[in-house]
VOROKOL-195452 format. One record per residue (C-alpha): x, y negated, z; residue in one letter; residue number from 1. Coordinates in pm, 1 decimal. Layout:
N
{atom {X,Y,Z},a,NUM}
...
This chain:
294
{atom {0.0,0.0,0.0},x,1}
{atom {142.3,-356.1,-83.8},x,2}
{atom {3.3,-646.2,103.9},x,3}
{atom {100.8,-991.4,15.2},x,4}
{atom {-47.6,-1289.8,198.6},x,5}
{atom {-157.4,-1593.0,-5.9},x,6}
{atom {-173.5,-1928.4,86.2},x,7}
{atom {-451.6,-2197.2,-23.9},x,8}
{atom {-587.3,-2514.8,66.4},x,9}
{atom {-936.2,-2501.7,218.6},x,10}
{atom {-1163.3,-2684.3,-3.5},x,11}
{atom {-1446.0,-2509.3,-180.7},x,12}
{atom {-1236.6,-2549.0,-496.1},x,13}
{atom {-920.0,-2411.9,-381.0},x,14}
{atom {-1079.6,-2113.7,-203.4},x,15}
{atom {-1301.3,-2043.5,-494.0},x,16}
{atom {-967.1,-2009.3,-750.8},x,17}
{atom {-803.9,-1852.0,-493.5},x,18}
{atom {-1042.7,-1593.8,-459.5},x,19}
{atom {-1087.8,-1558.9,-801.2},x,20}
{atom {-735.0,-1475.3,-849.5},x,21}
{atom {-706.2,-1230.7,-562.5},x,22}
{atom {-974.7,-1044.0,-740.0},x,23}
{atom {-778.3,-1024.9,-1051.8},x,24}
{atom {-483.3,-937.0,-901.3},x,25}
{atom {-658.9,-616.9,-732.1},x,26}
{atom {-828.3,-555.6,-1024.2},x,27}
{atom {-485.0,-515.0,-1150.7},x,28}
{atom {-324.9,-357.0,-868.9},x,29}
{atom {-567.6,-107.3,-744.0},x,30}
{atom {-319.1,-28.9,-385.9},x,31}
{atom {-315.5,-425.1,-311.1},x,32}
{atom {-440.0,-559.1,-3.2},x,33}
{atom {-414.4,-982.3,35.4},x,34}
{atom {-448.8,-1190.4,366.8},x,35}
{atom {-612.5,-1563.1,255.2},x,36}
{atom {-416.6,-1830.2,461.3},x,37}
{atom {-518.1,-2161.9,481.3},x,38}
{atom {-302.4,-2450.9,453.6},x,39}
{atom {-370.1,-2790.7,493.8},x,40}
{atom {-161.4,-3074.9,230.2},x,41}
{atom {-98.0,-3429.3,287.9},x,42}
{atom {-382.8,-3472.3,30.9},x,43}
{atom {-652.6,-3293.3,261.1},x,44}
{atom {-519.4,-3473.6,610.5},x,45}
{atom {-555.0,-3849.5,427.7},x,46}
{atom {-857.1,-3876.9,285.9},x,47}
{atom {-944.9,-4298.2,382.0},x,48}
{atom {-624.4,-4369.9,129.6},x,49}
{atom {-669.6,-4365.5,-294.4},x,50}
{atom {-424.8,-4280.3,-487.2},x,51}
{atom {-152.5,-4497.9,-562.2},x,52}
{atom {225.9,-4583.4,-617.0},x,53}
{atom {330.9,-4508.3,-248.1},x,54}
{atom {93.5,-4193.7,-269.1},x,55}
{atom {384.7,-3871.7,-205.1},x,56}
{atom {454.4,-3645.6,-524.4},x,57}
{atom {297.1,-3300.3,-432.0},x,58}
{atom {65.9,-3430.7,-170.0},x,59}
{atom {-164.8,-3113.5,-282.2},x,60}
{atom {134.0,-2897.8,-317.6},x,61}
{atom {448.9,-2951.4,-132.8},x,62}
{atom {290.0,-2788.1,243.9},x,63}
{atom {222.7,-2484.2,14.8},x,64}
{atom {593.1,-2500.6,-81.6},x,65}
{atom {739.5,-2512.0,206.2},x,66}
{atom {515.5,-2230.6,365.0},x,67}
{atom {683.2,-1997.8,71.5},x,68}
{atom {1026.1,-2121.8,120.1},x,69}
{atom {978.3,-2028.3,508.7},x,70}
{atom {821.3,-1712.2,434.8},x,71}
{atom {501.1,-1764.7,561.6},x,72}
{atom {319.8,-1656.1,263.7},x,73}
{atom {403.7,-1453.1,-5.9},x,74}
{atom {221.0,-1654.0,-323.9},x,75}
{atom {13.7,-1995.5,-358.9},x,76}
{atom {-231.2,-2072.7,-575.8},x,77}
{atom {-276.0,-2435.1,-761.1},x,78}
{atom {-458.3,-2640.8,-930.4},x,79}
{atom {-162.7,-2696.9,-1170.9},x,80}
{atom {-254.2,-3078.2,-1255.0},x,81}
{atom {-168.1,-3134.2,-859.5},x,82}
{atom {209.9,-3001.1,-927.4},x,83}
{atom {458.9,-3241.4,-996.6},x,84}
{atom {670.0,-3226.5,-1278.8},x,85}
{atom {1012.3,-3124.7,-1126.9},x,86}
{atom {1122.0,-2761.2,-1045.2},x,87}
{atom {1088.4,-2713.8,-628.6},x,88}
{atom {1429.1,-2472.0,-616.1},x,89}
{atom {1370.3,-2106.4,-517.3},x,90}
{atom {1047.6,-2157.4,-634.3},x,91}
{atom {853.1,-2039.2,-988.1},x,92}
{atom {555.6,-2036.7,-1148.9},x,93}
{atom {508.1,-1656.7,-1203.0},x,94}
{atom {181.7,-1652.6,-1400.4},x,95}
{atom {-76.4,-1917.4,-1596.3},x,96}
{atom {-369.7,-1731.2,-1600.5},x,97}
{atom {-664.2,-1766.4,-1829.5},x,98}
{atom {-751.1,-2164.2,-1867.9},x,99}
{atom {-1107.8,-2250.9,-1772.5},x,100}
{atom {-1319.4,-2542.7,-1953.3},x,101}
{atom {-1055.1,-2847.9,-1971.4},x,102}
{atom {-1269.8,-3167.6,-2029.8},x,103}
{atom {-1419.3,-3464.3,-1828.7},x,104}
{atom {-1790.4,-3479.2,-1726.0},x,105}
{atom {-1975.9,-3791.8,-1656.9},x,106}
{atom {-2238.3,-3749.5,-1432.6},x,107}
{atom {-2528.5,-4038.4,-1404.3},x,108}
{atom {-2756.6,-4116.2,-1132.9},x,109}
{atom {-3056.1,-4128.6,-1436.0},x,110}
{atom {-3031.1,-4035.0,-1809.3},x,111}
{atom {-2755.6,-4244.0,-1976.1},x,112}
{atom {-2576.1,-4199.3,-2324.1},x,113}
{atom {-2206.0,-4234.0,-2327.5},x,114}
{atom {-2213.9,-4546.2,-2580.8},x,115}
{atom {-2439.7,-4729.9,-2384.8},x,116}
{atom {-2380.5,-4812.8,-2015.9},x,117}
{atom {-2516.7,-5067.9,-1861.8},x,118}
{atom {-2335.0,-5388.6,-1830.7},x,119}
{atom {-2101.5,-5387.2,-1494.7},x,120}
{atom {-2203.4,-5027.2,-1464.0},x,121}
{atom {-2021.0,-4845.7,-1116.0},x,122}
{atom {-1881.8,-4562.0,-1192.1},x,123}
{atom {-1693.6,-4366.1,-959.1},x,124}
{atom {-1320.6,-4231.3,-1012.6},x,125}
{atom {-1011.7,-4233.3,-843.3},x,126}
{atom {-795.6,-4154.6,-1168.6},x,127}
{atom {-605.2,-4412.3,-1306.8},x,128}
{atom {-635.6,-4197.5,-1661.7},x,129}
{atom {-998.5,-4165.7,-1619.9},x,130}
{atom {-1029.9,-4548.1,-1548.8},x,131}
{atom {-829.6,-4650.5,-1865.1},x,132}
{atom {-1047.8,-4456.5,-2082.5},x,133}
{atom {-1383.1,-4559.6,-1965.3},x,134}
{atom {-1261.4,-4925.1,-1984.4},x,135}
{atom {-1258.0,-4877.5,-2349.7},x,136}
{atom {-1631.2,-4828.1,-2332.0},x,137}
{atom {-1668.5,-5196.4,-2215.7},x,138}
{atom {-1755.6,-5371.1,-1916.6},x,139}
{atom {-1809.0,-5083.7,-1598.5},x,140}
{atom {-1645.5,-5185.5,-1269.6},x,141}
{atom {-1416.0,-4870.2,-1142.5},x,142}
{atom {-1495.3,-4763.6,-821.5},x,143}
{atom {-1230.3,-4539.0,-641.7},x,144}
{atom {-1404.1,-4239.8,-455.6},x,145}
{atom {-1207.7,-3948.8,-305.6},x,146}
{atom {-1298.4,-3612.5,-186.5},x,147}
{atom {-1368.1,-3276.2,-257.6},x,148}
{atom {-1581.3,-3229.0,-576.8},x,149}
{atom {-1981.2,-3206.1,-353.2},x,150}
{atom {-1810.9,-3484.5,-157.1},x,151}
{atom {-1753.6,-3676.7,-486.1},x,152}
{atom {-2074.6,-3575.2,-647.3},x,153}
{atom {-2290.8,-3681.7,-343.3},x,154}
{atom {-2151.1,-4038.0,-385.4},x,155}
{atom {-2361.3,-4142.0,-664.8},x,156}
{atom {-2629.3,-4207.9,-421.6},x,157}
{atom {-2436.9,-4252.7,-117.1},x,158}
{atom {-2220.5,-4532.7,-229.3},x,159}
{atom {-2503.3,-4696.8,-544.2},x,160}
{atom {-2266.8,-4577.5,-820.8},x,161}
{atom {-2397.3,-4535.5,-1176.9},x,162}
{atom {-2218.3,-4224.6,-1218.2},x,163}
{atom {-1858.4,-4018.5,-1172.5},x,164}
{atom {-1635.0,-3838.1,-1366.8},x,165}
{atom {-1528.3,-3515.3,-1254.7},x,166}
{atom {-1350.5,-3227.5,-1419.4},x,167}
{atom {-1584.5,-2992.3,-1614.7},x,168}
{atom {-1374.8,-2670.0,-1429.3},x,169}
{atom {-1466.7,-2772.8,-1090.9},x,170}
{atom {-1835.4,-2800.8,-1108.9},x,171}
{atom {-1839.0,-2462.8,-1329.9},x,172}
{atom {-1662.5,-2290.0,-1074.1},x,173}
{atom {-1835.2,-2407.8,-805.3},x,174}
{atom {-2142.0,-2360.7,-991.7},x,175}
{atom {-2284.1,-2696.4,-966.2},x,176}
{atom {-2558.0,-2847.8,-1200.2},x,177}
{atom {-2649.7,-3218.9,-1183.0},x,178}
{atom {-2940.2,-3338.6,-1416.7},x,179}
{atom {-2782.0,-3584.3,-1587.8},x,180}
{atom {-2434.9,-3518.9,-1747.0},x,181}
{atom {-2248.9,-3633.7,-2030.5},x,182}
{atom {-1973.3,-3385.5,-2171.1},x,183}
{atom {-1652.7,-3656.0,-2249.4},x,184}
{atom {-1509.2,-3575.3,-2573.1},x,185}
{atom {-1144.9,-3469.7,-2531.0},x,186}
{atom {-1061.2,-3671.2,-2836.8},x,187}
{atom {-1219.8,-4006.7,-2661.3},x,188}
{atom {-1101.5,-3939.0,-2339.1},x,189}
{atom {-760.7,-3691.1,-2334.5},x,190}
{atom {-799.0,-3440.3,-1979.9},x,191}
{atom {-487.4,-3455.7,-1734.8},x,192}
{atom {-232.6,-3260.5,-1899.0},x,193}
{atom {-304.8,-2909.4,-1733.6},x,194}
{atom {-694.9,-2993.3,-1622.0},x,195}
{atom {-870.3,-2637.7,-1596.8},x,196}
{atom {-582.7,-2424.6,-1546.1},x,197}
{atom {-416.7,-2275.4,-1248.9},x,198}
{atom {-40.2,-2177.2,-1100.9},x,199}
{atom {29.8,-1884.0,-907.9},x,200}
{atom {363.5,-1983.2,-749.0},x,201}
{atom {599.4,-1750.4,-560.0},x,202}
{atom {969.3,-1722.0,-448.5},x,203}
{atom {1194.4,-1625.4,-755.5},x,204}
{atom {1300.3,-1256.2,-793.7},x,205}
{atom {1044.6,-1188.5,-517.8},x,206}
{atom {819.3,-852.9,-502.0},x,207}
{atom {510.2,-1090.2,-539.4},x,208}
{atom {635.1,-1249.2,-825.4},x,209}
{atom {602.5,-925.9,-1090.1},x,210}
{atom {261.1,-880.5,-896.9},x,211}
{atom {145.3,-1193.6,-1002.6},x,212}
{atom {277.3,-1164.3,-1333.0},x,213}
{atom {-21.2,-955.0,-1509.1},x,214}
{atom {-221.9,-1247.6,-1475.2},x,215}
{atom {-18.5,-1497.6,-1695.4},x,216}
{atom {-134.8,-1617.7,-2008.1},x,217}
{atom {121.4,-1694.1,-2280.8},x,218}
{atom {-104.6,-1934.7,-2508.3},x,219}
{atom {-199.8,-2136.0,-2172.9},x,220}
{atom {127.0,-2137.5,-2038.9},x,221}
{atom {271.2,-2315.8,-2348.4},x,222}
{atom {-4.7,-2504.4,-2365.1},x,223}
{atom {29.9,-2597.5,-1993.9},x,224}
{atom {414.0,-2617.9,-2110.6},x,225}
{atom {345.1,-2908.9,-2326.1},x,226}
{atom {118.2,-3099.0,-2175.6},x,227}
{atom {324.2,-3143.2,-1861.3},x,228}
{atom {647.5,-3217.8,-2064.5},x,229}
{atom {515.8,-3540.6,-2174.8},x,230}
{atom {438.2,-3622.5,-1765.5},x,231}
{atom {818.1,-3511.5,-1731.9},x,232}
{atom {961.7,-3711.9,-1997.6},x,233}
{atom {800.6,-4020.2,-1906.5},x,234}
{atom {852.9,-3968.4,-1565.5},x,235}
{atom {486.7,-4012.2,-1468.8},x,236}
{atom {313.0,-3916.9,-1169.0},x,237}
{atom {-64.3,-3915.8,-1078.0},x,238}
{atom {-70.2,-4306.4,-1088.8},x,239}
{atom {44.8,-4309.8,-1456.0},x,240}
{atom {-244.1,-4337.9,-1687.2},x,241}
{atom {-136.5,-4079.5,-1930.1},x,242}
{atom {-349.2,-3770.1,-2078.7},x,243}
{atom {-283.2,-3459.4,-2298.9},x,244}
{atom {-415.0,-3171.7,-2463.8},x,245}
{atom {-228.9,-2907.2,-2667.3},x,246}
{atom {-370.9,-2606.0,-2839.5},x,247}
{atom {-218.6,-2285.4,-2970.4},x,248}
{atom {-238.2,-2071.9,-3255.8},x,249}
{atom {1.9,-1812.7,-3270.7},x,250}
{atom {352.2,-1971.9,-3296.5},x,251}
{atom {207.7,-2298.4,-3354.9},x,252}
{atom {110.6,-2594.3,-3072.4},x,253}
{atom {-69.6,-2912.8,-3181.4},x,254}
{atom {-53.5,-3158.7,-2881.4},x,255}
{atom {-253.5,-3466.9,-2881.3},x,256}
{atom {-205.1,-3738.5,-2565.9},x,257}
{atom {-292.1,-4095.6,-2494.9},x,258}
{atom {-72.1,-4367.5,-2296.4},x,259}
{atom {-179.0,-4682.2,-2142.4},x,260}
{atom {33.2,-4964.0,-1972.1},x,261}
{atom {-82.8,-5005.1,-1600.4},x,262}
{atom {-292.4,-5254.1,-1640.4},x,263}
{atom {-492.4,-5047.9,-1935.8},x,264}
{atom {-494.5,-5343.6,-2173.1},x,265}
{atom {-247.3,-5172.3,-2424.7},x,266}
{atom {-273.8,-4806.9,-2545.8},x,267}
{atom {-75.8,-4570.9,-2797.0},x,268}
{atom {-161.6,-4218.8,-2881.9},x,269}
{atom {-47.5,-3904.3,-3115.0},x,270}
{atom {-29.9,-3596.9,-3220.5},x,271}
{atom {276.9,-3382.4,-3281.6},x,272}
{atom {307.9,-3051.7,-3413.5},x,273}
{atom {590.7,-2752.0,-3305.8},x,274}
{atom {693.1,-2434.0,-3211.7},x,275}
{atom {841.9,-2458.9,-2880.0},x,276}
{atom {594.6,-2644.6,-2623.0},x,277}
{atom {907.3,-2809.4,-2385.4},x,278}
{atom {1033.1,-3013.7,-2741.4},x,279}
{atom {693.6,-3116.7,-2819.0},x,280}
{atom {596.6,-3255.5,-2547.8},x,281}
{atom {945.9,-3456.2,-2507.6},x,282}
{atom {935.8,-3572.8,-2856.0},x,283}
{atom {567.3,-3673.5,-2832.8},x,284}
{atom {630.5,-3899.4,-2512.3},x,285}
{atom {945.0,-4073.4,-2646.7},x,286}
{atom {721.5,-4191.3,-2958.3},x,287}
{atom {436.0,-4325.2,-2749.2},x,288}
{atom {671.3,-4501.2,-2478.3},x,289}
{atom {844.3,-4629.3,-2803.1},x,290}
{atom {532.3,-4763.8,-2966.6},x,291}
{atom {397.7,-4894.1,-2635.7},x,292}
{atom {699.6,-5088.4,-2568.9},x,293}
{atom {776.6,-5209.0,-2911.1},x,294}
């Protein structure tokens, strides 16, 4: 019998794709047995601060890190938009498994089309990407909101908002239905780079690693792979407003992403074409910082 002990943070999210990977796993492994413990991040301890420049890289991530490196836990389990960009040493991801739905949803306190707001509609969103992009739509006041996704949801009424934007993964997986939503168009308004997937993250060379590995994904991983090396190359964290999307087909990756300058006045975007996801997603990012500074 092998028995590995994961560790997760304790929203309804987090649990959910935890659990939903522990099932996989034993699926796959039909002598495992997995002990669920729960971490709390920096991200789940402040929750009266938005996101900003002075907000810590890995805030969702980094207590789950250290529990591995101190052996407290045998694998992790991410939302991999939380990760930051650089390597944490000892550390690896050993498996991207399948991706879930990766776009935005808007969801409105009465029936609204995208294309027609109101004038100074509220809409709720903590995400400097998010905020860019619905700017474009004209004048809506951005209201930042944190929480866990019900938290988020339930402060359309609570706080007067018009609506919020959430990711389409988290209510699916959670199973929540709203009756009014609008489905963003990923070509209007780009996801995070790595919205809808997951990480499963152990210590390198470790027994739990090649456990976790029948879960990985190759097509999502270089997806993933891309969409994170343009966050890498520009050095970006989650106050940058910066999206992407890639797509595979066999050896081929077609990665689309949108930059704006802090502010959101200015913004460049692009699609590149390759084979190997890392040089995309490098060459793609010095083009837009190139065009958005000349």
């Amino acid at each position: 019998m092998t028995r590995l002990r994961v560790g997760t943070r304790g929203s309804d999210l987090a649990l959910w794709q935890t659990n939903w990977v522990c099932e996989r796993l034993k699926a796959a492994h039909h002598d495992l047995e997995i002990e669920q413990i729960i971490i709390k991040t920096h991200g789940d301890a402040v929750t009266d601060k938005n996101f900003g420049r002075d907000w810590p890289v890995g805030a969702f991530v980094s207590a789950l890190e250290s529990a591995l490196l101190e052996e407290r836990i045998d694998f992790a389990v991410h939302s991999f938009k939380d990760m930051q960009t650089a390597k944490t040493e000892g550390l690896s991801i050993a498996a991207t498994p399948v991706r879930e739905v990766v776009h935005d949803v808007l969801l409105t306190r009465e029936r609204m089309a995208l294309d027609s707001l109101p004038k100074g509609a509220r809409i709720g969103t903590n995400s400097p990407r998010r905020a860019a992009q619905l700017l474009q739509l004209g004048e809506v006041e951005i209201v930042p909101i944190r929480g866990n996704v019900p938290t988020r949801v339930a402060k359309i009424e609570r706080e007067n908002l018009h609506a919020v934007v959430l990711a389409a993964a988290g209510l699916k997986r959670l199973g929540i239905e709203y009756p009014y939503r609008v489905d963003l168009p990923t070509n209007r308004f780009v996801p995070a780079p790595a919205q809808g997937a997951l990480a499963i993250q152990t210590r390198i060379d470790d027994l739990a690693y090649e456990v976790c590995r029948v879960l990985n994904d190759d097509a999502v991983r270089k997806a993933v792979t891309a969409e994170r090396g343009v966050l890498s190359r520009i050095n970006a964290g989650c106050h940058t407003p910066v999206g992407a999307l890639a797509s595979v087909n066999g050896d081929c990756i077609s990665l689309h992403a949108k930059l704006f300058t802090d502010d959101y006045k200015a913004m460049v975007e692009g699609t590149l074409e390759g084979d190997d996801p890392a040089a995309v997603g490098d060459a793609l990012a010095d083009q837009l910082v190139a065009r958005l500074r000349g």
